[in-house]
C-alpha positions as CSV (number, residue, x, y, z in Angstrom):
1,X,20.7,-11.7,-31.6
2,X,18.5,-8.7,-32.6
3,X,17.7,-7.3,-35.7
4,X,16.7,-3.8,-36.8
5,X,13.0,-5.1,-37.1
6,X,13.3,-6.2,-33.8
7,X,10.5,-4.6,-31.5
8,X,12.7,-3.6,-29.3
9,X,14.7,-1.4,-31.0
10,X,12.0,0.4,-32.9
11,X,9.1,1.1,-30.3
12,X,10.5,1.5,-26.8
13,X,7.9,1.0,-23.8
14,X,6.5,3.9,-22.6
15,X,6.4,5.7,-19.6
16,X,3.7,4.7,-17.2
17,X,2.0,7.3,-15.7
18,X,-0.2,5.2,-14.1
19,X,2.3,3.1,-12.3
20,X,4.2,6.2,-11.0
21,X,0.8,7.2,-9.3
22,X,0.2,3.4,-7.9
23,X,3.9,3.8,-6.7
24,X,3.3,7.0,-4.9
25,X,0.2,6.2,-3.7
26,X,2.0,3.2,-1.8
27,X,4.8,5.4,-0.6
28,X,2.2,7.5,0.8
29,X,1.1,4.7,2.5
30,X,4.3,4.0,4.2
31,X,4.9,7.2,5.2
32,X,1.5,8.1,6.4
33,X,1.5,4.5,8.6
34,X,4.5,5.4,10.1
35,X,3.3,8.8,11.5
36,X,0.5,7.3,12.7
37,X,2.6,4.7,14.9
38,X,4.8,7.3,16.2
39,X,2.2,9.3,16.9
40,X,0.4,6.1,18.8
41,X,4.1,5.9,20.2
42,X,4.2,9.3,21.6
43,X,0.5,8.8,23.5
44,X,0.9,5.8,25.0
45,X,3.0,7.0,27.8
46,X,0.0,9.7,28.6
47,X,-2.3,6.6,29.7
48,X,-5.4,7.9,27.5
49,X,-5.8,4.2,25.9
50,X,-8.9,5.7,24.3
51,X,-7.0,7.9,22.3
52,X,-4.6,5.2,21.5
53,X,-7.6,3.2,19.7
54,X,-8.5,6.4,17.3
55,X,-4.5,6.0,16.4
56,X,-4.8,2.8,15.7
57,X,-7.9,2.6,14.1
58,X,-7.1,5.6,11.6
59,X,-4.0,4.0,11.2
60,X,-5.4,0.3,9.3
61,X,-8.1,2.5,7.6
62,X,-5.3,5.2,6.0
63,X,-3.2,1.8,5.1
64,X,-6.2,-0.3,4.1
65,X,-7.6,2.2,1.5
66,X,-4.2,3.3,0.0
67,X,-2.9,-0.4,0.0
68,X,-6.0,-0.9,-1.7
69,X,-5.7,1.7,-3.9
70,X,-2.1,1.0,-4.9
71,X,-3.0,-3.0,-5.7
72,X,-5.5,-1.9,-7.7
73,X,-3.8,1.3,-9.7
74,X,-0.6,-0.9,-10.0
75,X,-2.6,-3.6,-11.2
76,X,-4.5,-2.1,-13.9
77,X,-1.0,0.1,-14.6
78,X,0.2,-3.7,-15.1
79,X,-2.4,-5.0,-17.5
80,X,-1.5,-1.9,-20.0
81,X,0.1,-2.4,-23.2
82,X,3.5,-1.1,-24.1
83,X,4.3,0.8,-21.2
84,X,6.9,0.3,-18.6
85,X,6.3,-2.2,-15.9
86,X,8.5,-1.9,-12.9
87,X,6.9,1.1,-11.0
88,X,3.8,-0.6,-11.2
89,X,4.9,-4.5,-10.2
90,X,6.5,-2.7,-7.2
91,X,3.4,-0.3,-6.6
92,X,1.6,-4.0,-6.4
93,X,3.7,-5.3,-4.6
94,X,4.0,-2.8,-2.0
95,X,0.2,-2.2,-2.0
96,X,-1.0,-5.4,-1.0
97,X,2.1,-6.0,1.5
98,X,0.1,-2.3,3.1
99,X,-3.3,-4.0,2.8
100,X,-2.5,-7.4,4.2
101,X,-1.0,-5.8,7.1
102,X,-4.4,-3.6,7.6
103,X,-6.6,-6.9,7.4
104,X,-4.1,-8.5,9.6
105,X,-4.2,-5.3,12.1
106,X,-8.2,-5.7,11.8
107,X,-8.1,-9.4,12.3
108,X,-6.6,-9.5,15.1
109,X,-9.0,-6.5,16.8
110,X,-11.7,-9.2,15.9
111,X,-9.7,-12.0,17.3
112,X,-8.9,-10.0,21.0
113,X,-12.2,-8.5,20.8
114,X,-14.0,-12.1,20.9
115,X,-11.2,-13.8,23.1
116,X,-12.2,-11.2,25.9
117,X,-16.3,-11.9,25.5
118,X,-15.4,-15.6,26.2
């Protein structure tokens, strides 16, 4: 039961501004991830493997840094007082779902990279 002292009836959380940027910062991410595999897509039947490897490689930087910067933005937009949360939890979310992806994608360039020295 709530009262008319209660605190949520008097203040109301906030907007966060913060968390709406961490969220469209991870958006952008998606978006700009999926270009960059349909692009790689479209090349691969031209043969030019070389150019297949700048896709790929601008592909897990562009997702590493704006996972990266959506964890971090959605974090912090998290840790604020009295504003709304859910942007931001699913900025985080989102973010380091992008990042892990990117260190995955660059983990496994390390892992073929070695396996074919051996």
């Amino acid at each position: 039961m709530t009262t008319a002292d209660s605190p949520a009836l008097t203040s109301p959380r906030k907007k966060s501004p913060l968390g709406l940027v961490a969220f469209i910062v991870a958006v952008a991410a998606v978006l700009i991830g999926t270009i960059l595999s349909l692009t790689q897509a479209a090349v691969v039947g031209s043969g030019n493997y070389q150019i297949i490897g700048v896709f790929s490689g601008l592909q897990t930087l562009a997702s590493g840094v704006l996972g990266f910067g959506a964890t971090v933005l959605g974090v912090i937009a998290l840790l604020l007082r009295g504003t709304s949360k859910p942007l931001a939890a699913a900025a985080t979310a989102l973010g380091a779902s992008i990042l892990l992806g990117a260190l995955t994608g660059l983990l496994y360039g390390v892992v073929v990279g070695i396996s074919t020295s051996l």
